[in-house]
C-alpha positions as a Markdown table, in Angstrom:
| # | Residue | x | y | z |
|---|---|---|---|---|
| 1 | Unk | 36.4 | 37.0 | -17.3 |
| 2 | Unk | 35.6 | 39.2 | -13.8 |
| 3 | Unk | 35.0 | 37.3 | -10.6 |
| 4 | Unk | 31.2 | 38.4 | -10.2 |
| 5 | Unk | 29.8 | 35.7 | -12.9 |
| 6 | Unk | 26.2 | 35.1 | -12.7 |
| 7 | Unk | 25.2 | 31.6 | -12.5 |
| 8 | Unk | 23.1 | 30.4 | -15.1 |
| 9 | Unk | 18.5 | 30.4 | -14.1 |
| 10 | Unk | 16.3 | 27.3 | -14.4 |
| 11 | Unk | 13.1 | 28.7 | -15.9 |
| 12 | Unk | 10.6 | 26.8 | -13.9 |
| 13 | Unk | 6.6 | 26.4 | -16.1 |
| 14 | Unk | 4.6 | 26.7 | -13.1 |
| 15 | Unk | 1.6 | 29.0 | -11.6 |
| 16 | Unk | 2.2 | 30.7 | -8.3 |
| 17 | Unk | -0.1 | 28.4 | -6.8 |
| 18 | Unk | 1.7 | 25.1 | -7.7 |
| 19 | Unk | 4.9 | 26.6 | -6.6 |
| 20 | Unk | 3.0 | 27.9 | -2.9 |
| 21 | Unk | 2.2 | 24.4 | -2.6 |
| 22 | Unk | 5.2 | 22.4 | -4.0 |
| 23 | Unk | 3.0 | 20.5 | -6.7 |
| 24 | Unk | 4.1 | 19.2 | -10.5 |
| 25 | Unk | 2.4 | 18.8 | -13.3 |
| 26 | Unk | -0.4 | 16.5 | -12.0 |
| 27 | Unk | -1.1 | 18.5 | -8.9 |
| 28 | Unk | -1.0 | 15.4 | -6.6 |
| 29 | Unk | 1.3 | 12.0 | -6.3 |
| 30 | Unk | 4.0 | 12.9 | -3.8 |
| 31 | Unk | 1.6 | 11.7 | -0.7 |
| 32 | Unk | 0.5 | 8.0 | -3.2 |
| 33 | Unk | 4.6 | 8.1 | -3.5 |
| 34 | Unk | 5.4 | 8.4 | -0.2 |
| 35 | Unk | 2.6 | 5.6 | 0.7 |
| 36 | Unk | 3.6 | 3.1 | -1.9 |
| 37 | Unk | 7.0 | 2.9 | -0.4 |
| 38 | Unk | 6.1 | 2.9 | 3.4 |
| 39 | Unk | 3.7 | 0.5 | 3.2 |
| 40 | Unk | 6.4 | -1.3 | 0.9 |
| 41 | Unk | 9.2 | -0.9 | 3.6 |
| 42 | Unk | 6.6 | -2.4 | 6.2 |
| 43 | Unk | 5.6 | -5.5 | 4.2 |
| 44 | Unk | 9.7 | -6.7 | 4.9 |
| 45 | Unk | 9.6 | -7.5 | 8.1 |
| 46 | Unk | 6.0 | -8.4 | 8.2 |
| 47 | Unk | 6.3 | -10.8 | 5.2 |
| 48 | Unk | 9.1 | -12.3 | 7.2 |
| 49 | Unk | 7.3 | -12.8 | 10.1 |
| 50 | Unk | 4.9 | -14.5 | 8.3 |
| 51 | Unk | 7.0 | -16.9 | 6.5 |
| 52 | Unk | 8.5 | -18.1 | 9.8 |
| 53 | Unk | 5.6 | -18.6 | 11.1 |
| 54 | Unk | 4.0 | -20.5 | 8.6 |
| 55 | Unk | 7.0 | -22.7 | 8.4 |
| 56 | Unk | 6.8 | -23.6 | 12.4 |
| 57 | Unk | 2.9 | -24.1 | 12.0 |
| 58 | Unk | 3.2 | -26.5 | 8.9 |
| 59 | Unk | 1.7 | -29.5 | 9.4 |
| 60 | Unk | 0.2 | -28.6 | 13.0 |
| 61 | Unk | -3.7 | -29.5 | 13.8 |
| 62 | Unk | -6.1 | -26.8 | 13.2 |
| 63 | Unk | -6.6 | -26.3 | 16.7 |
| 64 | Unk | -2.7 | -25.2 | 17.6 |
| 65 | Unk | -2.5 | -22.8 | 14.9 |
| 66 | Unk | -5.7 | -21.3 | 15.8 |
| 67 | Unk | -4.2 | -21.3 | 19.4 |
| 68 | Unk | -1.5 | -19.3 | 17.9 |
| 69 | Unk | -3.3 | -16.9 | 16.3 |
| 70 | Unk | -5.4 | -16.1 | 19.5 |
| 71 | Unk | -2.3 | -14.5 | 20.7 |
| 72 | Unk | -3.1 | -10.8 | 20.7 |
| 73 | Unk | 0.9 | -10.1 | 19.2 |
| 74 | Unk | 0.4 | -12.9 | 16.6 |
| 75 | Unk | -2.9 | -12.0 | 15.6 |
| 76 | Unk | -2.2 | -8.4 | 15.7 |
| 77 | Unk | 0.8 | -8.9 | 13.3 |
| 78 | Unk | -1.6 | -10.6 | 11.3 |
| 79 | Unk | -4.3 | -8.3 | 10.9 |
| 80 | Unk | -1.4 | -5.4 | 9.8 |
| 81 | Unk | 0.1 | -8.3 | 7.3 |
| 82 | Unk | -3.6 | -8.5 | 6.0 |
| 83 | Unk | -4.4 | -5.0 | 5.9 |
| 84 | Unk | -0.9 | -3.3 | 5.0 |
| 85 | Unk | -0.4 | -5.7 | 1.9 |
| 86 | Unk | -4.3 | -4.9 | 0.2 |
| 87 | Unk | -3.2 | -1.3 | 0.8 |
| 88 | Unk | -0.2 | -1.9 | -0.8 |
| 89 | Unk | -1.8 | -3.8 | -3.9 |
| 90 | Unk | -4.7 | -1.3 | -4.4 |
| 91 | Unk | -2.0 | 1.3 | -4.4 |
| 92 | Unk | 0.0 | -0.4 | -7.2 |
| 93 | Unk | -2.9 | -1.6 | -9.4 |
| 94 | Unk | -4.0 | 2.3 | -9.3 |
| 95 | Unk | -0.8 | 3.7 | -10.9 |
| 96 | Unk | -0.3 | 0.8 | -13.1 |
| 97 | Unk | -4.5 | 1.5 | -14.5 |
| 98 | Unk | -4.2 | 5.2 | -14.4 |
| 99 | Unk | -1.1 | 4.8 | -16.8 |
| 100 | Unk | -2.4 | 2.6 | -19.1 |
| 101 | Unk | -6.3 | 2.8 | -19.7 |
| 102 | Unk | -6.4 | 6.5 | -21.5 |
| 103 | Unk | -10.3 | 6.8 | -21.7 |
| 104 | Unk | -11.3 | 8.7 | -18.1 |
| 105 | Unk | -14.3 | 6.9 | -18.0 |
| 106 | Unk | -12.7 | 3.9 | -18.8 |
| 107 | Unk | -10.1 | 4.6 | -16.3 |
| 108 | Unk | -12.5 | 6.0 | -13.7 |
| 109 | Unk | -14.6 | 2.9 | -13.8 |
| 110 | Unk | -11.9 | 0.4 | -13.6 |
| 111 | Unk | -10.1 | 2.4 | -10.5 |
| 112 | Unk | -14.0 | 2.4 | -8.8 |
| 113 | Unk | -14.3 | -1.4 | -9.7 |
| 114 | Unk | -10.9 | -2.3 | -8.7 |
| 115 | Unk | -11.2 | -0.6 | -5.1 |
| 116 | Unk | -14.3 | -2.4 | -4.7 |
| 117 | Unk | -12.5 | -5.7 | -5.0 |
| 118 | Unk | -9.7 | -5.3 | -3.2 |
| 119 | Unk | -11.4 | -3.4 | 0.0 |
| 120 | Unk | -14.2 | -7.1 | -0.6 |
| 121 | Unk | -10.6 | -9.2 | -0.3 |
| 122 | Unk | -9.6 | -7.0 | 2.2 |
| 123 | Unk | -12.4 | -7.3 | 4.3 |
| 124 | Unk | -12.8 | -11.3 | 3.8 |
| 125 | Unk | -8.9 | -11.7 | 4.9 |
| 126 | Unk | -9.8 | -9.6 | 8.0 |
| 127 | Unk | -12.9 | -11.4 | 8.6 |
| 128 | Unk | -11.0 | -14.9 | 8.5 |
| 129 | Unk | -8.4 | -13.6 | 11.0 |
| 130 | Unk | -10.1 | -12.7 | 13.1 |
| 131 | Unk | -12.6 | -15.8 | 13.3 |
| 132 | Unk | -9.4 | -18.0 | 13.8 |
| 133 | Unk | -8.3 | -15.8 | 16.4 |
| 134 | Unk | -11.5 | -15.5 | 18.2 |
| 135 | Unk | -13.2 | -18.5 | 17.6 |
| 136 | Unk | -10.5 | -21.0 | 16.8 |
Protein backbone atom coordinates (compact mmCIF):
# COMPACT_ATOMS: atom_id res chain seq x y z
CA UNK A 1 0.00 0.00 0.00
CA UNK A 2 1.96 3.61 -1.14
CA UNK A 3 1.49 6.60 1.16
CA UNK A 4 -0.42 8.79 -1.58
CA UNK A 5 -3.98 6.91 -0.94
CA UNK A 6 -6.91 8.75 -2.18
CA UNK A 7 -9.64 9.22 0.17
CA UNK A 8 -12.83 7.80 -0.76
CA UNK A 9 -15.84 10.90 -2.78
CA UNK A 10 -19.30 11.46 -1.54
CA UNK A 11 -21.27 11.71 -4.75
CA UNK A 12 -23.60 14.50 -3.82
CA UNK A 13 -27.45 14.48 -6.20
CA UNK A 14 -27.69 18.04 -6.52
CA UNK A 15 -27.97 20.90 -9.41
CA UNK A 16 -25.44 23.62 -9.49
CA UNK A 17 -27.89 25.90 -8.23
CA UNK A 18 -28.86 24.09 -5.04
CA UNK A 19 -25.25 23.68 -4.25
CA UNK A 20 -24.55 27.85 -5.08
CA UNK A 21 -27.16 28.32 -2.55
CA UNK A 22 -26.70 25.58 0.10
CA UNK A 23 -30.29 24.12 -0.33
CA UNK A 24 -31.55 20.20 0.05
CA UNK A 25 -34.08 18.48 -1.43
CA UNK A 26 -37.01 20.80 -0.60
CA UNK A 27 -35.26 24.03 -1.55
CA UNK A 28 -36.20 25.77 1.78
CA UNK A 29 -36.49 24.85 5.71
CA UNK A 30 -33.09 25.82 7.13
CA UNK A 31 -34.48 29.62 7.93
CA UNK A 32 -38.34 27.68 9.50
CA UNK A 33 -35.43 25.56 11.46
CA UNK A 34 -33.47 28.08 12.62
CA UNK A 35 -36.88 30.12 13.70
CA UNK A 36 -38.54 27.16 15.40
CA UNK A 37 -35.66 26.91 17.76
CA UNK A 38 -35.02 30.70 18.52
CA UNK A 39 -38.24 31.48 19.19
CA UNK A 40 -38.13 28.14 21.24
CA UNK A 41 -34.99 29.17 23.20
CA UNK A 42 -36.83 32.67 23.91
CA UNK A 43 -40.06 31.17 25.24
CA UNK A 44 -37.58 29.85 28.50
CA UNK A 45 -37.05 32.60 30.09
CA UNK A 46 -40.09 34.32 29.03
CA UNK A 47 -42.35 31.42 30.15
CA UNK A 48 -40.54 31.84 33.49
CA UNK A 49 -41.11 35.21 33.85
CA UNK A 50 -44.52 34.62 33.37
CA UNK A 51 -45.04 31.92 35.83
CA UNK A 52 -43.52 34.10 38.55
CA UNK A 53 -45.42 36.54 37.95
CA UNK A 54 -48.64 34.98 37.92
CA UNK A 55 -47.85 33.32 41.14
CA UNK A 56 -47.09 36.91 43.01
CA UNK A 57 -50.39 38.37 41.28
CA UNK A 58 -52.65 35.33 42.41
CA UNK A 59 -55.36 36.33 44.19
CA UNK A 60 -54.65 40.28 43.88
CA UNK A 61 -57.75 42.74 42.90
CA UNK A 62 -58.10 43.47 39.26
CA UNK A 63 -56.92 46.78 39.78
CA UNK A 64 -53.17 45.85 41.12
CA UNK A 65 -52.55 43.47 38.40
CA UNK A 66 -53.66 45.84 35.88
CA UNK A 67 -51.30 48.30 37.83
CA UNK A 68 -48.67 45.86 37.02
CA UNK A 69 -49.14 45.38 33.73
CA UNK A 70 -49.02 49.21 33.04
CA UNK A 71 -45.43 48.93 33.65
CA UNK A 72 -43.72 49.51 30.33
CA UNK A 73 -41.02 46.34 31.27
CA UNK A 74 -43.95 44.19 32.52
CA UNK A 75 -46.18 44.85 29.79
CA UNK A 76 -43.44 44.80 27.29
CA UNK A 77 -42.44 41.26 28.45
CA UNK A 78 -45.84 40.57 27.95
CA UNK A 79 -46.55 41.59 24.61
CA UNK A 80 -43.09 39.39 23.39
CA UNK A 81 -44.60 36.34 25.69
CA UNK A 82 -47.91 36.90 23.56
CA UNK A 83 -46.42 37.38 20.41
CA UNK A 84 -43.21 35.04 20.50
CA UNK A 85 -45.36 31.89 21.68
CA UNK A 86 -48.28 32.32 18.51
CA UNK A 87 -45.10 32.53 16.36
CA UNK A 88 -43.89 29.63 17.92
CA UNK A 89 -47.28 27.53 17.59
CA UNK A 90 -48.10 28.63 14.00
CA UNK A 91 -44.48 27.51 13.26
CA UNK A 92 -45.08 23.95 14.76
CA UNK A 93 -48.67 23.31 13.51
CA UNK A 94 -47.12 24.11 9.91
CA UNK A 95 -44.52 21.29 9.84
CA UNK A 96 -46.69 19.03 11.78
CA UNK A 97 -49.76 19.71 8.62
CA UNK A 98 -47.33 19.84 5.89
CA UNK A 99 -46.12 16.34 6.95
CA UNK A 100 -49.16 14.78 7.34
CA UNK A 101 -52.12 16.11 5.04
CA UNK A 102 -50.60 14.67 1.47
CA UNK A 103 -53.37 16.36 -0.88
CA UNK A 104 -51.66 20.15 -1.77
CA UNK A 105 -54.93 21.54 -1.76
CA UNK A 106 -55.76 19.88 1.23
CA UNK A 107 -52.61 20.97 2.71
CA UNK A 108 -52.63 24.44 1.23
CA UNK A 109 -55.95 25.18 2.63
CA UNK A 110 -55.45 23.94 6.03
CA UNK A 111 -51.90 25.97 6.31
CA UNK A 112 -54.08 29.29 4.94
CA UNK A 113 -56.89 28.40 7.57
CA UNK A 114 -54.62 27.64 10.32
CA UNK A 115 -52.58 31.01 9.90
CA UNK A 116 -55.70 32.78 9.89
CA UNK A 117 -56.50 31.49 13.35
CA UNK A 118 -53.65 31.77 14.97
CA UNK A 119 -52.66 35.57 13.66
CA UNK A 120 -57.07 36.14 15.05
CA UNK A 121 -55.55 34.59 18.64
CA UNK A 122 -52.71 36.46 18.18
CA UNK A 123 -54.16 39.54 17.69
CA UNK A 124 -56.98 39.13 20.53
CA UNK A 125 -54.06 38.20 23.10
CA UNK A 126 -52.43 41.47 21.97
CA UNK A 127 -55.44 43.39 22.08
CA UNK A 128 -56.17 42.24 25.82
CA UNK A 129 -52.69 43.28 26.83
CA UNK A 130 -52.64 46.02 25.88
CA UNK A 131 -56.21 47.12 27.18
CA UNK A 132 -55.02 46.02 30.72
CA UNK A 133 -51.97 47.91 30.36
CA UNK A 134 -53.52 50.94 29.03
CA UNK A 135 -56.78 51.11 30.40
CA UNK A 136 -56.56 48.99 33.51
Amino acid sequence: MSGTAKAPTVRVMRSQLGRVRGLGAAKSGTGHWWAERVTSVALVPLTLWFVYACLHLAGMPRADVAHWAANPINAALLLALVLVTFHHMQLGLQVVMEDYIHTEKTRMLALVLMKGVVWLLGLMAVMAALKLAFTG
